[in-house]
C-alpha positions as CSV (number, residue, x, y, z in Angstrom):
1,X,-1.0,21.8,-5.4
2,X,-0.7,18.6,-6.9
3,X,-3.1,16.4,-8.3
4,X,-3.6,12.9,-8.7
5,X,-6.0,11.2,-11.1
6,X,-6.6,8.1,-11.1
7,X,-9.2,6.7,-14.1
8,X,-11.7,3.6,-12.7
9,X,-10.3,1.1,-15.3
10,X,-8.2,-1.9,-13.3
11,X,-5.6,-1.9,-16.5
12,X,-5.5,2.2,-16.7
13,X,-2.1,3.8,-15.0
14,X,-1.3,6.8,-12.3
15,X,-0.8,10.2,-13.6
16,X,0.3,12.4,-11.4
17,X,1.6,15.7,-11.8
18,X,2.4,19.2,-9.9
19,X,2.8,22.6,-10.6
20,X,5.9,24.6,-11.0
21,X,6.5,26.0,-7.8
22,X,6.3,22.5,-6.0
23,X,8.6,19.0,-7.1
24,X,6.5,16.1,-6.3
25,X,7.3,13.8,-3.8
26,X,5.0,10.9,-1.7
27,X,5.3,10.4,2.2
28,X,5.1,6.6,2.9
29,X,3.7,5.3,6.3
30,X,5.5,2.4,7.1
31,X,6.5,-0.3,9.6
32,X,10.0,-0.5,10.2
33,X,12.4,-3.7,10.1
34,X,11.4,-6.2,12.5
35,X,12.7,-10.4,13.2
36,X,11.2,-12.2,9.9
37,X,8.7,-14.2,12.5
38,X,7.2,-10.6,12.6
39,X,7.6,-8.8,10.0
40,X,4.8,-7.7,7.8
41,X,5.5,-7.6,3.8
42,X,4.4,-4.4,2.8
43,X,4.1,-5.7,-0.7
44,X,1.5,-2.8,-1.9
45,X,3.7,0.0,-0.9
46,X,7.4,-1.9,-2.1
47,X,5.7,-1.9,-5.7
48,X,4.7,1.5,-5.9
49,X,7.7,3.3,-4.2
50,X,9.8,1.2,-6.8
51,X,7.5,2.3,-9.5
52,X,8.0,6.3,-8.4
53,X,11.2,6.2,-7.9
54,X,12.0,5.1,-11.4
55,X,10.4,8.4,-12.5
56,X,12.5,10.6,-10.4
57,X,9.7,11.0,-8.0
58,X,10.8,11.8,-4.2
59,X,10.2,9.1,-1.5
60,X,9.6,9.9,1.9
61,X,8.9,7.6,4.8
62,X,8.0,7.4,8.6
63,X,10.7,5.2,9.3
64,X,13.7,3.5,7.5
65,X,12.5,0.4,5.2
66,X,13.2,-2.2,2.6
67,X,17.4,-1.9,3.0
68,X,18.3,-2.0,-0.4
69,X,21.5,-4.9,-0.6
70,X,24.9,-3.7,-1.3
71,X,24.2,-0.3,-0.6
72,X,25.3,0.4,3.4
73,X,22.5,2.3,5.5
74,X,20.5,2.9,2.2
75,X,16.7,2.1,2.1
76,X,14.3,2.2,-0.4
77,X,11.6,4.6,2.8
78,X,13.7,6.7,4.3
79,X,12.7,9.0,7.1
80,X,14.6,12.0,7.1
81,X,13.9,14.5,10.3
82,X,14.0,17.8,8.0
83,X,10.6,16.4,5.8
84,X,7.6,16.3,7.7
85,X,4.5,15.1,5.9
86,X,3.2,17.9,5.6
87,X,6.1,18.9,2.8
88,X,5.4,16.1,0.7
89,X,2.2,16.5,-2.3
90,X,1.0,12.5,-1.5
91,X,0.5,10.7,1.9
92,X,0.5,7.3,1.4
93,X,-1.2,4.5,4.0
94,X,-1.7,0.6,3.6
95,X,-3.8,-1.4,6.0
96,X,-1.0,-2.7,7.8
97,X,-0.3,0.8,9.4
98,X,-3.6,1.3,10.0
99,X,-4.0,-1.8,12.3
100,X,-1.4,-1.1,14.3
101,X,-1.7,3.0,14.6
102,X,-3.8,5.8,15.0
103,X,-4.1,8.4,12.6
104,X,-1.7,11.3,12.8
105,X,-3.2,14.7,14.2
106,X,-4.2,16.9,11.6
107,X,-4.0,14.2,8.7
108,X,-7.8,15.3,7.4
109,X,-7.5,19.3,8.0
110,X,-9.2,21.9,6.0
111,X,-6.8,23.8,3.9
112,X,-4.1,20.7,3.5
113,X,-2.2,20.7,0.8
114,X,-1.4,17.2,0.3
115,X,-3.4,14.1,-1.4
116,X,-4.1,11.1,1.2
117,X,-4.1,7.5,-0.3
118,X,-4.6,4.5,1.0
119,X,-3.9,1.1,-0.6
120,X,-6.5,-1.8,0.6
121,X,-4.5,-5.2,-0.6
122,X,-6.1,-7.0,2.7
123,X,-7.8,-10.3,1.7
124,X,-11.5,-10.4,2.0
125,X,-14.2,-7.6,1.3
126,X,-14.7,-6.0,4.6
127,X,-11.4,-4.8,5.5
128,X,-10.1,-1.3,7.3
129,X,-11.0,0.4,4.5
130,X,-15.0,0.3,4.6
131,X,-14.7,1.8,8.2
132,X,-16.2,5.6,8.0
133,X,-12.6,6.9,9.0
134,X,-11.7,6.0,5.4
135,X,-14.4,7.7,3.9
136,X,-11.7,10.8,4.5
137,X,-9.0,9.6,2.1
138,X,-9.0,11.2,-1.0
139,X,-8.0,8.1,-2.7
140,X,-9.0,3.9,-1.5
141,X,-6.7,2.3,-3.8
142,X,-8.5,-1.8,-3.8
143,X,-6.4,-4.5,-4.8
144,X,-9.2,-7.1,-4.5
145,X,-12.1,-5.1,-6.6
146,X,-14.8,-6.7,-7.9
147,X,-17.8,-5.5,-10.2
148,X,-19.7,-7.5,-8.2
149,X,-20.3,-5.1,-4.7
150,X,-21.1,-2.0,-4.4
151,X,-18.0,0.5,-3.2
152,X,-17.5,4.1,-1.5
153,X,-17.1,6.8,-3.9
154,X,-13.1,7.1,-3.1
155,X,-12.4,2.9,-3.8
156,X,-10.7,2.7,-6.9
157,X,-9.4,-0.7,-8.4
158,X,-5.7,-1.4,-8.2
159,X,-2.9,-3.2,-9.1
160,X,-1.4,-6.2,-6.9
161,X,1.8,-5.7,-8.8
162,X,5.5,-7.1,-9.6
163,X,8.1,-5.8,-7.3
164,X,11.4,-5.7,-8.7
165,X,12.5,-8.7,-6.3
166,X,9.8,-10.9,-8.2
167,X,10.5,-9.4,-11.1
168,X,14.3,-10.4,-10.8
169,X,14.0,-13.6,-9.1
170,X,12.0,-14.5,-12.4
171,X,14.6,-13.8,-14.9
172,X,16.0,-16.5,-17.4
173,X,12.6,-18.3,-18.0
174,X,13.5,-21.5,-20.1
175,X,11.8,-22.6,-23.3
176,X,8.7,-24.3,-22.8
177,X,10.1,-27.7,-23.8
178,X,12.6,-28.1,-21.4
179,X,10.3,-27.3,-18.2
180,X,8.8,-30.6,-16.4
181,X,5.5,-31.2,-17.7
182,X,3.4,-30.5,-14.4
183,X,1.5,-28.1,-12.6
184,X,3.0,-26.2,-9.3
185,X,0.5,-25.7,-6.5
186,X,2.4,-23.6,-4.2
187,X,0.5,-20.8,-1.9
188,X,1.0,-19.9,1.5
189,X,-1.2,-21.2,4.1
190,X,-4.3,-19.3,5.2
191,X,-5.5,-21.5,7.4
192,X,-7.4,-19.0,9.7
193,X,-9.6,-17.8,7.3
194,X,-9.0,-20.6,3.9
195,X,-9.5,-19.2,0.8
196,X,-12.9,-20.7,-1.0
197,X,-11.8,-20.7,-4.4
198,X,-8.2,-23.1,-2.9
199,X,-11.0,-25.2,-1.4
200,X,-12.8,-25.7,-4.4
201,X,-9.7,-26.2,-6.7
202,X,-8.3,-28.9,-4.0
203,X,-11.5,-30.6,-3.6
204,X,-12.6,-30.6,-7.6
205,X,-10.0,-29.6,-9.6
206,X,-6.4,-30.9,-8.4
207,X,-8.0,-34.6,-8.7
208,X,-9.8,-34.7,-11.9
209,X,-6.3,-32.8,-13.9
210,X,-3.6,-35.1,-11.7
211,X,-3.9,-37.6,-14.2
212,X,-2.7,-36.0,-17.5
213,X,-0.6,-33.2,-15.5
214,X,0.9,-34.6,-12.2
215,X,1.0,-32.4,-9.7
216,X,3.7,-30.9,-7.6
217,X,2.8,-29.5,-4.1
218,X,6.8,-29.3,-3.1
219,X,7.1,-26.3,-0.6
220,X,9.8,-24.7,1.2
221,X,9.9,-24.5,5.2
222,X,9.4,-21.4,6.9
223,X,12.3,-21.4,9.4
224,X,14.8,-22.5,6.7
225,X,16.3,-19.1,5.4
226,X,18.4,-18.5,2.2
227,X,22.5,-19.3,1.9
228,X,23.0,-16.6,-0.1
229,X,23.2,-12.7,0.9
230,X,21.5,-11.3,-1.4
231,X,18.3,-13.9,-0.7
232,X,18.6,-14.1,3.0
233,X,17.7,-11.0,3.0
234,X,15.2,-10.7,1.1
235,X,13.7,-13.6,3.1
236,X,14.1,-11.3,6.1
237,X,12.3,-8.2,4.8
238,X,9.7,-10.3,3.5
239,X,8.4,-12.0,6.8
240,X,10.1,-15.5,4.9
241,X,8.2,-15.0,1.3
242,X,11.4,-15.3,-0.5
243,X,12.2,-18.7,-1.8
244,X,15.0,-18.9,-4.2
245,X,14.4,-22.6,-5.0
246,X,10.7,-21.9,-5.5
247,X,11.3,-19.6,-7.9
248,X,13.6,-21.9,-10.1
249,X,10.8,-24.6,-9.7
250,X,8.3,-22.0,-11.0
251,X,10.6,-21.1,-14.3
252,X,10.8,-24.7,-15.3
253,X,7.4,-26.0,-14.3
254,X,4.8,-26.1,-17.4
255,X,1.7,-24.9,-15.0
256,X,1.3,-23.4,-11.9
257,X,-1.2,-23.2,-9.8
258,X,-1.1,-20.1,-7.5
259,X,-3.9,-18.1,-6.6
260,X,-6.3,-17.0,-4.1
261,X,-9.9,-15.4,-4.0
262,X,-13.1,-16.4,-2.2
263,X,-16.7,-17.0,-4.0
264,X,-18.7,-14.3,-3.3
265,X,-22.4,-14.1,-2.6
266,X,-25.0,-11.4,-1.4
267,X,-25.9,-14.0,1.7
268,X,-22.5,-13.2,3.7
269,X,-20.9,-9.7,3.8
270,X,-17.7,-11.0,4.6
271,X,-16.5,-13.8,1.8
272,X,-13.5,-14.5,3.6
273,X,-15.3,-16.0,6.7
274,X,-14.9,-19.6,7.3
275,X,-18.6,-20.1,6.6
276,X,-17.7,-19.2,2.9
277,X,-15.1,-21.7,2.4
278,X,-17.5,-24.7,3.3
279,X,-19.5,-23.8,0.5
């Protein structure tokens, strides 16, 4: 059987290894493609298939994802009807799965052979992942861990992470003397439930540095897609995250200002309620 440790430091890495008699290889639960209007990033599990993959490790999936360009009918998940999940050493979930399914049959059973992980990289504190269901993964892997709450004994803190479209869209920075002297503020809107710490910055911040950093708040519109290929698509499997031109004002701004995170307090249990962002 194989085993997966996982050490409670946010900077420490994944080991994983198996024995001799079975190669290692992680099932992925994903949604498949869909228009870009309504199609979920699945950011959390992109990184981390990438990431395994570059170690020889075997990728599995519930349904074809992430086409990789240039490559006809080739996907980064692949389903393939001769694995079942059962044949893989890791199942791996991510909250957008498990808002729009049920668990499969079996998934918990006594006896199973196979690790069960899944990755919280929801915003706010009280997401999927505190529901007693949960409590039955072997592994909650929490993007947004803080010291500050109190978690189940299977949370674990855990990476946002690069993926290598970011990490390639971001190639070529220029010297920092011939970017624009200014400060980016570029996020995506979150208007249904407005991150505090944005509010704050906008309200307090933003003013008081404008006038020895000017500030840049160009965006990119939603329904305009890519002209090239390679770009369009990745603005397609990305629900329209992928912004060439964004990227080249990040390289050759001298700040940016992209972030996200709500204050938290013991008065609300939830700290991405819109209560919390009037604070």
């Amino acid at each position: 059987m194989s085993n997966l440790y996982l050490t409670k430091n946010i900077e420490s890495d994944i080991t994983l290894s198996s024995n001799s008699n079975r190669a290692l290889s992680v099932f992925f639960y994903c949604i498949p493609p869909n228009a870009p209007e309504n199609l979920p990033y699945q950011h959390d599990l992109v990184c981390l298939a990438e990431g395994l993959q570059s170690m020889g490790v075997s990728i599995h999936a519930s349904a074809n994802s992430w086409w990789l360009f240039g490559q006809e009918n080739s996907f980064l998940f692949n389903q393939d009807p001769d694995i079942k999940p059962e044949d893989c050493s890791i199942l791996v979930f991510n909250g957008i799965w498990m808002r729009r399914n049920k668990f499969p049959k079996e998934l918990f059973s006594q006896g199973r052979k196979y690790i069960t992980v899944y990755i919280d990289s929801d915003d706010g504190n009280r997401t999927y992942a505190w529901d007693s269901e949960a409590r039955n993964f072997d592994f909650v892997l929490k993007s947004h861990y803080t010291l500050k709450h109190s978690y189940p004994s299977n949370f674990h803190p855990w990476y946002f992470g690069l993926s290598n479209r970011i990490i390639e869209a971001t190639q070529n920075i220029p010297n920092f003397s011939d970017r624009t002297i200014e400060l980016l503020v570029n996020y995506r809107l979150n208007n249904q439930f407005p991150h505090s710490v944005r509010v704050a910055a906008n309200d307090y911040f933003l003013p008081q540095i404008s006038s020895i950093l000017p500030v840049n708040r160009s965006t990119d519109a939603f329904v305009q897609p890519p002209f090239n290929p390679s770009d369009y698509l990745q603005w397609i499997q990305t629900g329209r995250r992928h912004y060439p031109a964004y990227y080249q004002r990040l390289k050759y701004s001298a700040a940016c200002a992209c972030f996200g995170g709500y204050f938290i307090s013991d008065f609300l249990s939830d700290p991405s309620s819109r209560l919390r962002a009037s604070f």
